[in-house]
C-alpha positions, -999 to +999 in steps of 0.1 A: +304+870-307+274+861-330+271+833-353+253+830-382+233+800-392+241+781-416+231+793-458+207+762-464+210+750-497+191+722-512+198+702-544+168+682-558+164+652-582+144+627-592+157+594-576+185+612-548+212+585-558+229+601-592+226+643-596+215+659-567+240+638-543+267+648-564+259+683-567+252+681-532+286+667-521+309+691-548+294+719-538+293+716-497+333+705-506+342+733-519+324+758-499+342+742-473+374+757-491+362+789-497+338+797-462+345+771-441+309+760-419+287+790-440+269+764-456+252+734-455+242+717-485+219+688-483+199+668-509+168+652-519+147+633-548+112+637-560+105+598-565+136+593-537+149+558-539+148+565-497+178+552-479+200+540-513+235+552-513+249+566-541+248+552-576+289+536-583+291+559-611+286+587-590+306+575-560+333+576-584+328+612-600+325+625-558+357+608-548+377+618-579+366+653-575+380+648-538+344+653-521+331+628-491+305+599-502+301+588-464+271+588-446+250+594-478+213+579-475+190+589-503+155+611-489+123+622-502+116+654-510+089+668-483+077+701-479+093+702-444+127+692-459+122+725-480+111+748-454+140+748-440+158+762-466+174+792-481+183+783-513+166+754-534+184+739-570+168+715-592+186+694-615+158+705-638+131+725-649+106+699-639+120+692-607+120+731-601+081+728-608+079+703-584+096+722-557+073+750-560+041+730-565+051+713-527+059+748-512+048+777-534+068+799-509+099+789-524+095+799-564+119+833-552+144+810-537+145+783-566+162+773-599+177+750-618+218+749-609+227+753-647+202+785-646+220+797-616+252+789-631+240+813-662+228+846-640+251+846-611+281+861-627+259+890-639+252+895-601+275+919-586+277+903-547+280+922-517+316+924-504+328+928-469+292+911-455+293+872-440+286+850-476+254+842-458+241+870-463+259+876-500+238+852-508+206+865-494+212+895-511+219+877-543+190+856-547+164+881-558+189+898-581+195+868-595+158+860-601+153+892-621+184+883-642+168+851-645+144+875-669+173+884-692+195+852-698+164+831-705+176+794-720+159+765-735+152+733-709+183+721-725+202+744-713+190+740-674+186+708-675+209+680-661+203+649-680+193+619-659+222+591-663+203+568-642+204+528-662+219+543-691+253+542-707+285+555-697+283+586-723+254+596-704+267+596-675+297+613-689+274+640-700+257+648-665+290+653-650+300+676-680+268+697-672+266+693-635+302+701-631+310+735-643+274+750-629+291+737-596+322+753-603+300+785-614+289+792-585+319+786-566+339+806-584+312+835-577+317+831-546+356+827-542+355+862-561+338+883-535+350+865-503 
């Protein structure tokens, strides 16, 4: 019997301790649920703060959300991390300029999560195919409906909580969270 690869996705920040890790974690969770071993979700930061764990904050908002924290090391952001991938999401529109200034390749694989969030319900995914390859299919459709459900930076953007107050970190996980849920919820519907 074949066996697919893995569907590579990447979630990029600035400092890997606080937004991608979490994103990272909830959403290779609950893929888990939906498709267990489809996906492998990893993480990365721009400026990395290499081989931190996670910020507390954070550690608390995985484990409450019942996600693992173990094993978690913080990692630059090289254009060999990103080769690898099929699927890249930036925190924000910045770091999505930075992914595609490092590997230009990638600008029809990548997006903010909150923008992906946005266009993927409009995408009507393949049923009856492995999700792998839902996915595949999805990306470029999503990248045109990128066209028509255009938003400000505020509205793709996860807010940085890093040294700031609890409110702000209160309000990355009430951005970051539903995008997450988004797109699992996309995919729980045509699995």
């Amino acid at each position: 019997m074949k066996t697919n690869p893995p569907f590579r996705i990447l979630t990029v920040c600035t400092g890997n301790i606080c937004r991608s890790p979490m994103a990272e974690r909830l959403l290779q969770n609950d893929l888990n649920l939906v498709a267990p071993g489809v996906f492998a979700i990893e993480s990365a930061g721009t400026a990395a703060m290499v081989g931190s764990t996670m910020e507390p904050h954070i550690e608390g908002f995985v484990r409450v959300a019942g996600a693992s924290t173990e094993g978690f090391a913080a990692r630059q952001l090289t254009r060999d991390i990103l080769s690898k991938q099929d699927l890249v999401l930036a925190l924000t529109r910045e770091h999505r300029s930075r992914i595609v200034e490092l590997h230009p390749a990638l600008l029809k694989k990548t997006f903010t999560l909150r923008e992906l969030a946005r266009v993927l319900p409009h995408i009507d995914g393949a049923r009856g195919v492995h999700p792998a390859e839902r996915w595949e299919l999805a990306i470029p459709l999503a990248m045109r409906a990128r066209t028509l459900h255009r938003a400000t930076a505020e509205d793709d953007d996860v807010v940085d909580p890093y040294r700031r107050g609890d409110q702000v970190f209160e309000q990355m996980r009430q951005q970051l969270v539903p995008a997450v849920q988004e797109l699992i919820a996309w995919e729980k519907s045509h699995h």
